[in-house]
PABAMAR-927650 format. One record per residue: residue number from 1; residue in one letter; x, y, z of N, C-alpha, C in turn. Coordinates in nm, 2 decimals. Last residue first. Example, Ala and Ser with C-alpha at 12.3 -4.5 7.8 and 13.67 -1.06 7.14 Angstrom:
BEGIN
+-----+------+--------+--------+--------+--------+--------+--------+--------+--------+--------+
|  nr | rest |    n.x |    n.y |    n.z |   ca.x |   ca.y |   ca.z |    c.x |    c.y |    c.z |
+-----+------+--------+--------+--------+--------+--------+--------+--------+--------+--------+
|   2 |    s |   1.28 |  -0.22 |   0.71 |   1.37 |  -0.11 |   0.71 |   1.29 |   0.00 |   0.79 |
|   1 |    a |   1.32 |  -0.57 |   0.78 |   1.23 |  -0.45 |   0.78 |   1.32 |  -0.33 |   0.78 |
+-----+------+--------+--------+--------+--------+--------+--------+--------+--------+--------+
This chain:
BEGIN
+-----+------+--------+--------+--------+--------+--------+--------+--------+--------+--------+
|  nr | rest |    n.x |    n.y |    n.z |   ca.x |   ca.y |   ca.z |    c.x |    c.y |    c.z |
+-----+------+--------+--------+--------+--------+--------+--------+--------+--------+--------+
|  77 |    x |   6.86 |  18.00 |   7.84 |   6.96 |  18.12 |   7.80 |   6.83 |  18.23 |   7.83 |
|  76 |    x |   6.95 |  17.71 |   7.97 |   6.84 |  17.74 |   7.93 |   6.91 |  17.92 |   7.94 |
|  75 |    x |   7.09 |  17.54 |   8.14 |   7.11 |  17.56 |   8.08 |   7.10 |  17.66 |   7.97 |
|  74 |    x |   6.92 |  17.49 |   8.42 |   7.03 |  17.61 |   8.43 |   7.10 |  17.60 |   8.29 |
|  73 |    x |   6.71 |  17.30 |   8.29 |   6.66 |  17.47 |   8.34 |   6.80 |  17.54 |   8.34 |
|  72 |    x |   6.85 |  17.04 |   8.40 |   6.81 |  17.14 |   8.20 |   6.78 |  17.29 |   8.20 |
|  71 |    x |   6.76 |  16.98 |   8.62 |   6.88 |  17.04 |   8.65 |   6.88 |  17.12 |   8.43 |
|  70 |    x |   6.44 |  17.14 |   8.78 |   6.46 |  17.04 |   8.66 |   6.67 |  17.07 |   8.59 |
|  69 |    x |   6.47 |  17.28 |   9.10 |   6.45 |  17.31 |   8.96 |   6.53 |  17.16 |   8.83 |
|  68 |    x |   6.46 |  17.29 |   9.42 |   6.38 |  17.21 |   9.30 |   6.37 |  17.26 |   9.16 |
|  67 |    x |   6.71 |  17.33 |   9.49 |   6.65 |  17.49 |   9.40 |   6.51 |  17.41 |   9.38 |
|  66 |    x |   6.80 |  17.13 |   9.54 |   6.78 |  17.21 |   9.64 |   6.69 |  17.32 |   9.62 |
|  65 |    x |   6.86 |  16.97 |   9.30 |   6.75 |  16.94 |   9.41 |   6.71 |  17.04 |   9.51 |
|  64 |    x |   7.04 |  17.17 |   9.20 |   6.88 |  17.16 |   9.15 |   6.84 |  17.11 |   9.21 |
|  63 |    x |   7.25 |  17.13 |   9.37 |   7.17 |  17.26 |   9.40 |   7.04 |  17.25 |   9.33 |
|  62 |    x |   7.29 |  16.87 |   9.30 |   7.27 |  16.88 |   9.43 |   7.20 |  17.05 |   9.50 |
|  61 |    x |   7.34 |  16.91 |   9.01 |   7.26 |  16.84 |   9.05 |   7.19 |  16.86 |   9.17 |
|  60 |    x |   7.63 |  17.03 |   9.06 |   7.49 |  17.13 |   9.00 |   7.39 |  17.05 |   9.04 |
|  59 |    x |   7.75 |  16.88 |   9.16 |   7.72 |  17.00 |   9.25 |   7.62 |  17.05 |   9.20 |
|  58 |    x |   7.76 |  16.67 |   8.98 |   7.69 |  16.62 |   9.10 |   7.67 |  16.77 |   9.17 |
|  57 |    x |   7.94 |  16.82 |   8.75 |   7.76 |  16.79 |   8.74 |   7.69 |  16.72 |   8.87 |
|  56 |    x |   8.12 |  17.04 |   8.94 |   8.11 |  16.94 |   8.85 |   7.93 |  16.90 |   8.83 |
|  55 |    x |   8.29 |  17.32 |   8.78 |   8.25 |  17.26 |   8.87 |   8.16 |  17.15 |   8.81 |
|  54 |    x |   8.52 |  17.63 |   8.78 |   8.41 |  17.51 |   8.73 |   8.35 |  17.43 |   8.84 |
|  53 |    x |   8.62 |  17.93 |   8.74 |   8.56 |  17.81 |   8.84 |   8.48 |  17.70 |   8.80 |
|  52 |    x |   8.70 |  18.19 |   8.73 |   8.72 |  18.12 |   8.62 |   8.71 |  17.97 |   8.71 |
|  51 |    x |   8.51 |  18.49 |   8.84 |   8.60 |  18.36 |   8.86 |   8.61 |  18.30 |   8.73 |
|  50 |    x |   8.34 |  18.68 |   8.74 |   8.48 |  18.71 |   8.75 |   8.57 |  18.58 |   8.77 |
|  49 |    x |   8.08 |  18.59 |   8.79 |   8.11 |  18.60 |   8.61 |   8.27 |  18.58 |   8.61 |
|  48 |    x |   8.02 |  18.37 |   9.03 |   8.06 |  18.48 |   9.03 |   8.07 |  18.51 |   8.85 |
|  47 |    x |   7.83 |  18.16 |   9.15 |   7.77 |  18.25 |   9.07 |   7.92 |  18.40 |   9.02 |
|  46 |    x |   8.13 |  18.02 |   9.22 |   7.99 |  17.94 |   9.13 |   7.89 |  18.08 |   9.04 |
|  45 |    x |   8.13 |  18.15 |   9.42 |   8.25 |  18.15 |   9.29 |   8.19 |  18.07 |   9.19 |
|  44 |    x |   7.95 |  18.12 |   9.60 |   8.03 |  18.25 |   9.56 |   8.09 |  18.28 |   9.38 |
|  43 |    x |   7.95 |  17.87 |   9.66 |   7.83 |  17.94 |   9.62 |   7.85 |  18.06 |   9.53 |
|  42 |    x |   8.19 |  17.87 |   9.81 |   8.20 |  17.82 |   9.68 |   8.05 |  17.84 |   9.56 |
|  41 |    x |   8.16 |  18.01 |  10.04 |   8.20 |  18.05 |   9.98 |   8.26 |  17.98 |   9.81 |
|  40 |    x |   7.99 |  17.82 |  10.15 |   7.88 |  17.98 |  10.11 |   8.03 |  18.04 |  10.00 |
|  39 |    x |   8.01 |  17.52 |  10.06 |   8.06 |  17.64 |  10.14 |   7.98 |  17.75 |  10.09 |
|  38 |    x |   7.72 |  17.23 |  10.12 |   7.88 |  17.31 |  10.01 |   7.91 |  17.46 |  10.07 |
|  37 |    x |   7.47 |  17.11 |  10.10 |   7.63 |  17.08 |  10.19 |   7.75 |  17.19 |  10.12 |
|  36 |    x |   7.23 |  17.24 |  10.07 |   7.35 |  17.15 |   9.96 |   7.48 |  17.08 |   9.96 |
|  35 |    x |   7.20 |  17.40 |  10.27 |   7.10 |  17.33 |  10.17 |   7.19 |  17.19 |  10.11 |
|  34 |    x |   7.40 |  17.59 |  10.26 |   7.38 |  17.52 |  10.39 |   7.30 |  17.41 |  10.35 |
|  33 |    x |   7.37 |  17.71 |  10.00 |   7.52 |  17.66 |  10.07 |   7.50 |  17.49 |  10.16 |
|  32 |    x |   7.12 |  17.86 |  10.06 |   7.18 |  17.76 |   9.95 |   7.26 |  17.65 |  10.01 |
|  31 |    x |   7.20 |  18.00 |  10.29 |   7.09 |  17.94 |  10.27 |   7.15 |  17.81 |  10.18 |
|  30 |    x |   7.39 |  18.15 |  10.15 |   7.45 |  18.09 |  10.27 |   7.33 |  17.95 |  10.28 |
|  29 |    x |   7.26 |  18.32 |   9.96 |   7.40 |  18.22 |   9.90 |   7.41 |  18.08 |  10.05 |
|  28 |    x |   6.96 |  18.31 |  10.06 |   7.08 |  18.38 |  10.06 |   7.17 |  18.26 |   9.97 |
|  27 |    x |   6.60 |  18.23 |   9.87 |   6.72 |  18.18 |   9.93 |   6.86 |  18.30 |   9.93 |
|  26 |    x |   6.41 |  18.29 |   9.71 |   6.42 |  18.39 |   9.85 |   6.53 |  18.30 |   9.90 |
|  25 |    x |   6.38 |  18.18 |   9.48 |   6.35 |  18.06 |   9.61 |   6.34 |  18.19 |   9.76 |
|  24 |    x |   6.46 |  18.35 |   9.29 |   6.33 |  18.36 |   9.31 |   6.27 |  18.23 |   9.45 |
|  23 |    x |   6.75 |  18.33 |   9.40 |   6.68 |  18.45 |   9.35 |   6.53 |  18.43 |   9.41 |
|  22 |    x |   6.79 |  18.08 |   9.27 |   6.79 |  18.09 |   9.40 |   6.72 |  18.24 |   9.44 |
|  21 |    x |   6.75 |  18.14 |   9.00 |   6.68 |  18.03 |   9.06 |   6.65 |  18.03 |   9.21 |
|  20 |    x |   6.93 |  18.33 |   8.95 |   6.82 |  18.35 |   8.92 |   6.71 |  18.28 |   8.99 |
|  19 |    x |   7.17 |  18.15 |   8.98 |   7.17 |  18.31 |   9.10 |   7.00 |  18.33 |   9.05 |
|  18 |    x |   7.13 |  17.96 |   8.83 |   7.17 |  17.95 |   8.97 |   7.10 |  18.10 |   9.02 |
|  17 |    x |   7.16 |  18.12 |   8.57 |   7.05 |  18.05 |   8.60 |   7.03 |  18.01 |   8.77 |
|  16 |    x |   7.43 |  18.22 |   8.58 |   7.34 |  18.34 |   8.62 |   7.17 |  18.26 |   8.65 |
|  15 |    x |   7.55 |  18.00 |   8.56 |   7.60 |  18.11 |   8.70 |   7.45 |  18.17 |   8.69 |
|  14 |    x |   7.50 |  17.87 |   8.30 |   7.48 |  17.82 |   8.47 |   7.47 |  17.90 |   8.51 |
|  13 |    x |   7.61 |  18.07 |   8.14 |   7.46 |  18.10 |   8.12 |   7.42 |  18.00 |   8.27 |
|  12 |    x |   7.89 |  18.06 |   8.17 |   7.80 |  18.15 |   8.25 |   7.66 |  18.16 |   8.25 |
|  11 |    x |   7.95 |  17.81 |   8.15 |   7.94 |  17.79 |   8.24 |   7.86 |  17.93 |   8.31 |
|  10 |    x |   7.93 |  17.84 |   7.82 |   7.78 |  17.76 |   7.91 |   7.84 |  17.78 |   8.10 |
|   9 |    x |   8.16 |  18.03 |   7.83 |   8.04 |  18.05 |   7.75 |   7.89 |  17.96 |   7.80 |
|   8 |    x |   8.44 |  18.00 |   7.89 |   8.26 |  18.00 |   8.02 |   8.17 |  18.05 |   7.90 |
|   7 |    x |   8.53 |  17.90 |   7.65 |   8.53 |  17.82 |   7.73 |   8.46 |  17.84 |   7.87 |
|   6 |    x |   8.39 |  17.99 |   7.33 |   8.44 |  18.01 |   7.42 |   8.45 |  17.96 |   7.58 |
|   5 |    x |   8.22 |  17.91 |   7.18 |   8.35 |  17.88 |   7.16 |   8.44 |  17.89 |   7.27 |
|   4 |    x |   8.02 |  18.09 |   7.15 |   7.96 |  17.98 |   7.25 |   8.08 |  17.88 |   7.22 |
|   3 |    x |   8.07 |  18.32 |   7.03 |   8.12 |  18.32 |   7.17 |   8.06 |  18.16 |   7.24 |
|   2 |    x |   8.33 |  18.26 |   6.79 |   8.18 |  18.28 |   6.86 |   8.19 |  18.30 |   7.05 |
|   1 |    x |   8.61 |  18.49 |   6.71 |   8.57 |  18.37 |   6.77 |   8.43 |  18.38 |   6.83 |
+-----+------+--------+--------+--------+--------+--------+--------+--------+--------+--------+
C-alpha cells in the first residue's frame, strides 16, 4: 500500500510542519496553546507521530494565524 494511502499520511506531514513552524517562532507548545485558545495538551497530540488524533481545519487555521504562516505551508513535504 502507498503510503500517501494511508490514513496519517497528510496528517503527519501537518504535525511535523506545526512543530517546525512553531520551532522557528521560538514558541513552547504552551506558548502556542495559549496563542490559539487550545490546551497545551492538545498541542501535544497534534504534534505527536504516536497519536492517532485529528483535527479540524478551523484548529489548523487558528494556529496558522498564530504561527503567521500561509495555512498551504503545513501541507508542504
Amino acid at each position: 500500500m502507498s503510503s500517501y494511502n494511508s490514513n496519517d499520511y497528510y496528517y503527519n506531514i501537518i504535525r511535523k510542519n506545526i512543530k517546525k513552524y512553531r520551532k522557528e517562532k521560538h514558541f513552547t507548545q504552551q506558548k502556542l496553546a495559549d496563542e490559539a485558545d487550545l490546551s497545551v495538551d492538545y498541542i501535544c497530540e497534534i504534534e505527536s507521530l504516536r497519536k492517532n488524533k485529528s483535527f479540524s481545519i478551523v484548529t489548523l487555521g487558528r494556529i496558522a494565524d498564530v504561527l503567521e504562516v500561509d495555512i498551504k505551508d503545513f501541507f508542504s513535504k
